[in-house]
C-alpha positions in Angstrom: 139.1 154.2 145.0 140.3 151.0 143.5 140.3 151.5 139.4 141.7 147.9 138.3 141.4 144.5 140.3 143.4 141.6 138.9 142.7 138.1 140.2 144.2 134.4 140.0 143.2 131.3 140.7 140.8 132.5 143.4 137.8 129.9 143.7 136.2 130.3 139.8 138.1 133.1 138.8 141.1 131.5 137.0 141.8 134.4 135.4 140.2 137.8 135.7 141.4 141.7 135.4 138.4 144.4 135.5 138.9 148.3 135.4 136.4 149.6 137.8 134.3 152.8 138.1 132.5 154.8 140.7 129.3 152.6 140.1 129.9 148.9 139.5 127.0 146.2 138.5 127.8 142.6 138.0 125.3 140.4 136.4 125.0 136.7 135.3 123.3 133.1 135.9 123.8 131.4 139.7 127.0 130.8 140.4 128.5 132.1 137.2 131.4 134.2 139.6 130.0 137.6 141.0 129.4 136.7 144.5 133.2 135.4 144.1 134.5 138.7 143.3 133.4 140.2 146.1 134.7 137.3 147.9 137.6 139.0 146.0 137.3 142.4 148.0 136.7 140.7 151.0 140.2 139.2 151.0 141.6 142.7 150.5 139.4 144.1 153.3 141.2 141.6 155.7 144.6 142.4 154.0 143.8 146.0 155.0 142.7 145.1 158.2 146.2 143.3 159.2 144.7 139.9 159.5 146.7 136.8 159.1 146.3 134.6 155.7 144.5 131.8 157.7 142.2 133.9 159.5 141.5 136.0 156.3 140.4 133.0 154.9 139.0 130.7 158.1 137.9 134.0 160.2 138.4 135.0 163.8 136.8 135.4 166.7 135.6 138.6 168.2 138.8 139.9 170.8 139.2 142.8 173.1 140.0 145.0 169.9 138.6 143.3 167.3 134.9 142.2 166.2 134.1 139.0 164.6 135.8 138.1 161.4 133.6 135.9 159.4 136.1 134.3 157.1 135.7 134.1 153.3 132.9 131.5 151.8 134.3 128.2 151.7 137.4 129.0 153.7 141.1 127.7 152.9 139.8 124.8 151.8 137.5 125.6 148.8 139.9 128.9 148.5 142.1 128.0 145.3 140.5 127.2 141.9 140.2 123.7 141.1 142.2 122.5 138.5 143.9 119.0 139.6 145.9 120.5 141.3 146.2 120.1 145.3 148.9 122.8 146.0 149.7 126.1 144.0 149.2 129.9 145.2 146.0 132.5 144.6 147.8 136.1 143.6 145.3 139.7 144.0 146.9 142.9 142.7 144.8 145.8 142.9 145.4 149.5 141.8 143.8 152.9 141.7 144.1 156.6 143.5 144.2 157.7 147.2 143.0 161.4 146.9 143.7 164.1 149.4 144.2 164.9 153.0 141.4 162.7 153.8 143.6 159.5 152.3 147.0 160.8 153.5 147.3 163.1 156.0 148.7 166.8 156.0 151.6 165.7 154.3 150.1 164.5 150.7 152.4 165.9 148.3 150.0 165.7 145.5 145.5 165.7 145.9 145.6 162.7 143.5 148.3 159.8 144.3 148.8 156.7 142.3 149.3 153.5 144.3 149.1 149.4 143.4 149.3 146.6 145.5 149.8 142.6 144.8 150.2 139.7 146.8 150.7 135.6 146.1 149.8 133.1 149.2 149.5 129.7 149.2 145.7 128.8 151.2 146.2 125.2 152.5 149.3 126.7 154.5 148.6 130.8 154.6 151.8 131.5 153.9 152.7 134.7 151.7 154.8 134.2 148.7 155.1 137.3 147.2 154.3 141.0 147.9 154.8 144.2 146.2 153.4 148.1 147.7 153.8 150.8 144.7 152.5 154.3 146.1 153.7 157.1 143.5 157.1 155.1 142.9 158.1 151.5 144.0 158.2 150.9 148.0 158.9 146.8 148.4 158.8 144.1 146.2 159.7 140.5 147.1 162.4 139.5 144.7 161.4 137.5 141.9 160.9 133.6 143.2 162.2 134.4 146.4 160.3 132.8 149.3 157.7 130.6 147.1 157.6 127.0 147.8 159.3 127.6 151.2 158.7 125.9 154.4 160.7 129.4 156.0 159.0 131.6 158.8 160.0 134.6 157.2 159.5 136.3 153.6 162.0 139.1 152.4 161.3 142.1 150.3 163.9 144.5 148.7 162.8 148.2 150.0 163.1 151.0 147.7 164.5 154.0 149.7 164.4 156.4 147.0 168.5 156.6 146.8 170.6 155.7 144.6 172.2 152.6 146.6 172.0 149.0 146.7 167.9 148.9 147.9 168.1 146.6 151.4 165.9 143.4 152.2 163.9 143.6 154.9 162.3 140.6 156.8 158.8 140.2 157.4 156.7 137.3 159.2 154.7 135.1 155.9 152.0 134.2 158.1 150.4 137.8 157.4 150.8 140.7 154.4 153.7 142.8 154.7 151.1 145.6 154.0 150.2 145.7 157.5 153.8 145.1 159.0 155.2 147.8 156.6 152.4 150.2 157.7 153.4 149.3 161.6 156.5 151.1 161.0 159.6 150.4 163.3 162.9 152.6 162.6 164.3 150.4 159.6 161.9 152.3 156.7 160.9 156.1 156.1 158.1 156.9 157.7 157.0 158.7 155.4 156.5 155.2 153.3 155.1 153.4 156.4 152.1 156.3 156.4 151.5 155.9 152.6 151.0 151.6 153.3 148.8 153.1 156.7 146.9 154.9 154.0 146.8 152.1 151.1 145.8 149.4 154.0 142.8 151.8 155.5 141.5 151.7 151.9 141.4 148.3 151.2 139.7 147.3 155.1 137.5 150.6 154.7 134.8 148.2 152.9 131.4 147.9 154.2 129.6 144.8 153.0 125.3 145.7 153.2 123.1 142.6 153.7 120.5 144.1 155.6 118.5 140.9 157.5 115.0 142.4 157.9 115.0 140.5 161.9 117.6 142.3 162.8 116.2 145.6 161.1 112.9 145.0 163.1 114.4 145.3 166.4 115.6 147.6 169.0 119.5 148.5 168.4 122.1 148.4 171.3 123.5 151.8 171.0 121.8 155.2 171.0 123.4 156.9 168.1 126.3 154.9 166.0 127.9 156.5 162.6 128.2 152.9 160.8 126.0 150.4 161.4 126.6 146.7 160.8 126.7 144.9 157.6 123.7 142.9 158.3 121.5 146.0 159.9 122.9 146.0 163.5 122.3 149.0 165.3 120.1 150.5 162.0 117.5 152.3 164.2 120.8 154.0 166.4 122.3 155.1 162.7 118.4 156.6 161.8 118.8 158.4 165.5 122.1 159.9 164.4 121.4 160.9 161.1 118.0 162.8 162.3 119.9 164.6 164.6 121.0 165.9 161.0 118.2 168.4 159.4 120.4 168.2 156.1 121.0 164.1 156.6 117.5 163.7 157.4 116.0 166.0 154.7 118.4 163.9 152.1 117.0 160.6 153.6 113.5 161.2 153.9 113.5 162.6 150.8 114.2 159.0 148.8 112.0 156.9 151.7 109.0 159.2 150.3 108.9 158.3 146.7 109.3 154.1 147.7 105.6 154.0 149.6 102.8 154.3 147.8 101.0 156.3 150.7 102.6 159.6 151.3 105.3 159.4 154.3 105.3 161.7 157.0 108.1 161.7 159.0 110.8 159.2 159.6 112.4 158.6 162.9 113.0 156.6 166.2 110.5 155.5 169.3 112.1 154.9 172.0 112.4 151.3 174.1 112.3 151.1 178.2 116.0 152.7 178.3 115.6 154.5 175.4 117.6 152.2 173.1 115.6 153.5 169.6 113.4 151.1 167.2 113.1 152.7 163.4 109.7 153.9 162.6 108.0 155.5 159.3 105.0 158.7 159.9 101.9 158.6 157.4 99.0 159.9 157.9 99.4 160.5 161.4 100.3 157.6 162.5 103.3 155.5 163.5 104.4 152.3 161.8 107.2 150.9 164.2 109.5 148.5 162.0 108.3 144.9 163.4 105.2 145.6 161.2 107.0 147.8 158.0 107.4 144.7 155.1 110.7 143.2 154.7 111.1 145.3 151.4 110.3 148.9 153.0 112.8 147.9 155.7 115.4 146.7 153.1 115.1 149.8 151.2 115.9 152.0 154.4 118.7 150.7 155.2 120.6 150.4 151.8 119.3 154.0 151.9 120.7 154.9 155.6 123.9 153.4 154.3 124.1 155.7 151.4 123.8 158.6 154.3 126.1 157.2 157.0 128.3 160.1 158.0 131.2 157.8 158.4 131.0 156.8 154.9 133.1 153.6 153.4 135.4 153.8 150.9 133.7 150.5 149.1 130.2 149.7 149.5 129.6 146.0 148.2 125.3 145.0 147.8 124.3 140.9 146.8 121.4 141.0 144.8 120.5 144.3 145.3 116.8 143.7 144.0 116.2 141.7 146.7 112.6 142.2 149.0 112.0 145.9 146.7 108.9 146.1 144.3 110.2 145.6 140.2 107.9 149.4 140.0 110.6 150.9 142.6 114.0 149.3 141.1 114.6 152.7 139.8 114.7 154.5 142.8 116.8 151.9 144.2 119.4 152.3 140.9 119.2 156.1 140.6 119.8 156.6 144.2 123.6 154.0 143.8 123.6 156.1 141.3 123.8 159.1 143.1 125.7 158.4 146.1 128.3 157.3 143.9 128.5 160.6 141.6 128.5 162.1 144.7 131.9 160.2 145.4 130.7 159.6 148.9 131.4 155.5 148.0 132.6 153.2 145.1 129.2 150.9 144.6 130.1 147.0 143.8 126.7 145.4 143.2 125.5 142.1 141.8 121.7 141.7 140.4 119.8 138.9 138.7 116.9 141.3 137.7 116.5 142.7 133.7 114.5 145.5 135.3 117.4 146.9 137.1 119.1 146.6 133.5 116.7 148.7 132.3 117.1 151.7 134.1 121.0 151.8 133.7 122.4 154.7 131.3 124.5 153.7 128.1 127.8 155.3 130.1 127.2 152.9 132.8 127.6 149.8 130.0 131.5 150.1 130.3 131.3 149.4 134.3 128.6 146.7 133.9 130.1 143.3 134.1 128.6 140.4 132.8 130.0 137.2 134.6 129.7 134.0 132.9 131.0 130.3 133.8 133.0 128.0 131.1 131.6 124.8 131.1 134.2 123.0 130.2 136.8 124.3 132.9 134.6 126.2 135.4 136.3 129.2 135.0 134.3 132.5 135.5 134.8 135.4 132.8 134.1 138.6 133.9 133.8 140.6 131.3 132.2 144.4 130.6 129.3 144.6 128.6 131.5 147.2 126.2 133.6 144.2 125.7 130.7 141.4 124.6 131.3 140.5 120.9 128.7 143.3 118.7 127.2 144.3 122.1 127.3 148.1 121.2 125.5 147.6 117.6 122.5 145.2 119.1 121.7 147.6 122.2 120.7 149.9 119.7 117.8 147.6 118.3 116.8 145.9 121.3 116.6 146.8 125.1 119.5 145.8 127.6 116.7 143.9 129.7 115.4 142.0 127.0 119.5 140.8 126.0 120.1 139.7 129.5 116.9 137.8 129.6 116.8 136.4 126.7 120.0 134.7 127.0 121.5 136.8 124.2 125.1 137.6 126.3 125.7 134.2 127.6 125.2 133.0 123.3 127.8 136.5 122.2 130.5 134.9 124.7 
């Protein structure tokens, strides 16, 4: 779980450092920075992933043993935030806990470990210029000013043993995060380090962006039975398959698709194509309703809801305008169940919304991980800022609904 994100100079966001919770909603006008923030994440997901800058940034093409890396909006180009300046670096730290065997392997010394992790690149080159990996206690930190502004192939960190001695520099290629190289492992460094930067890095690509594109959802999947599907619906009728096979995964999953249709679902399920590649379908009544004739809304909501039940779970799950295609009368279902999967610590939720209604149905505890976003006029700098945090916020919600503030204009006036 990341608990604190810090970013600079990153497209609008100048300046921006957010503590983050299991469930986290970011609201505000058209381009007023949300979509950016997970632009955010996204650039951590490739650093976890082992990616160079420039293809983290520019994307990659699908390889033997990788799939297609669609590179961040804008690409290198439209990367920094614009302030004059042509040159200058973008810097993400990020922090929080990697928790038990699941994160770290048989040999966790503790269920609950504390780890942070920042890096400084330049975009127009790709070149790292800094890098630090804490996991419990220090592991490597560039040295302060060393490397930036340098045309050399090579960045060095100081490595943090754990003795008592002078620590050692290590060289690393800039082209790419030492995360990755550190995590590789090759004789010079504990391994014992090298697995706690395998397990930072798996957290950090373990992201799972959901944009379900309702052509996509209509049609018959490639595989049979998959345990993630893709981040725009590919394969969604192959995850449906796999989690029926599931009387406990389907139970859970029928159990939310029955309270979105007003008519009373059946049965949920797959029909099967000439080689039995599957095609989602909903029961009422009797009848089958294969998806090329389900609205784009009832297909929407069944696969943010199959992602919610994917038994290979991500660690992140990150949702654009999650109100998107779904009835305002069945925002609530849609809210309650993020809600839900995220108490349920199967995923940490990073949402955006334009809607007041999905406002509405939020709980006063959520307020402190509700983030309005807001752009500066004058410099085009994005705040981000919780709604805990907006001047007299607490004493007005009292008097007047949430919904009402956010449409109203009332939080872009308190900032």
């Amino acid at each position: 779980m990341i608990k604190r994100i810090k970013v600079q100079n990153f497209k609008s966001l100048r300046q921006v450092d957010i503590p983050l919770g299991r469930m986290n909603l970011f609201i505000g006008a058209n381009a007023s920075g949300k979509s950016n923030l997970l632009d955010a994440l996204r650039l951590l997901q490739g650093i976890g992933n082992g990616f160079t800058i420039s293809e983290i940034l520019d994307g990659r093409p699908r390889s033997a043993t990788t799939e297609v890396w669609e590179g961040i909006r804008g690409g290198s180009a439209r990367a920094r935030f614009t302030d004059g300046e042509t040159g200058g670096e973008i810097s993400l730290a990020a922090s929080g806990n990697l928790f038990g065997v699941a994160d770290l392997g048989a040999d966790c010394p503790r269920p609950k470990v504390p780890w942070e992790f920042g890096i400084a690149f330049t975009p127009h080159d790709g070149r790292v210029t800094w890098e630090k990996l804490s996991v419990i206690n220090d592991l490597y930190e560039s040295p302060s000013g060393s490397g930036r502004a340098t045309a050399e192939p090579v960045i060095e960190v100081r490595y943090y043993t754990g003795r008592k001695s002078r620590p050692p520099h290590l060289k690393f290629e800039r082209s790419r995060p030492v995360l990755g190289q550190f995590a590789a492992g090759n004789g010079k460094w504990n391994k014992a380090h090298a697995e706690y930067a395998v397990a930072v890095a798996r957290l950090l690509a373990n992201v799972q962006r959901v944009d379900p594109a309702p052509a996509l959802l209509r049609g018959y999947s490639q595989a049979h039975t998959i345990r993630r599907m893709g981040e725009h619906g590919e394969n969604f009728a192959a995850l449906v398959r796999t989690l029926c096979q599931d009387a406990s995964a389907k139970d859970a999953y029928l159990s939310w698709l029955k309270q979105l249709r007003p008519a009373e679902i059946d049965d949920v399920g797959t029909l099967s194509g000439a080689v039995g590649e599957p095609l989602f379908m909903l029961k009422e009544g009797g009848q089958h309703f294969p998806a090329p004739v389900l609205s784009d809304g009832t297909l929407r909501f069944a696969a943010i809801t199959a992602a919610c039940f994917q038994p290979e779970m991500p660690a992140i799950t990150t949702i654009e305008e999650i109100e998107n295609g779904i009835h305002a009368s069945r925002l609530r279902l849609l809210v309650e169940l993020l809600r839900n999967r995220a108490a349920a610590g199967r995923t940490q939720i990073m949402a955006t919304t334009h809607s007041p209604i999905v406002l509405a149905w939020l709980k006063p505890e959520e307020y402190a991980t509700t983030f309005f976003c807001h752009r500066d006029e004058q410099t085009g700098a994005s705040q981000i800022v919780p709604l805990t945090q907006v001047p007299h916020f607490n004493e007005v919600v009292r008097r007047q609904p949430i919904s009402d503030l956010f449409a109203e204009g009332w939080l872009e006036a308190a900032l």
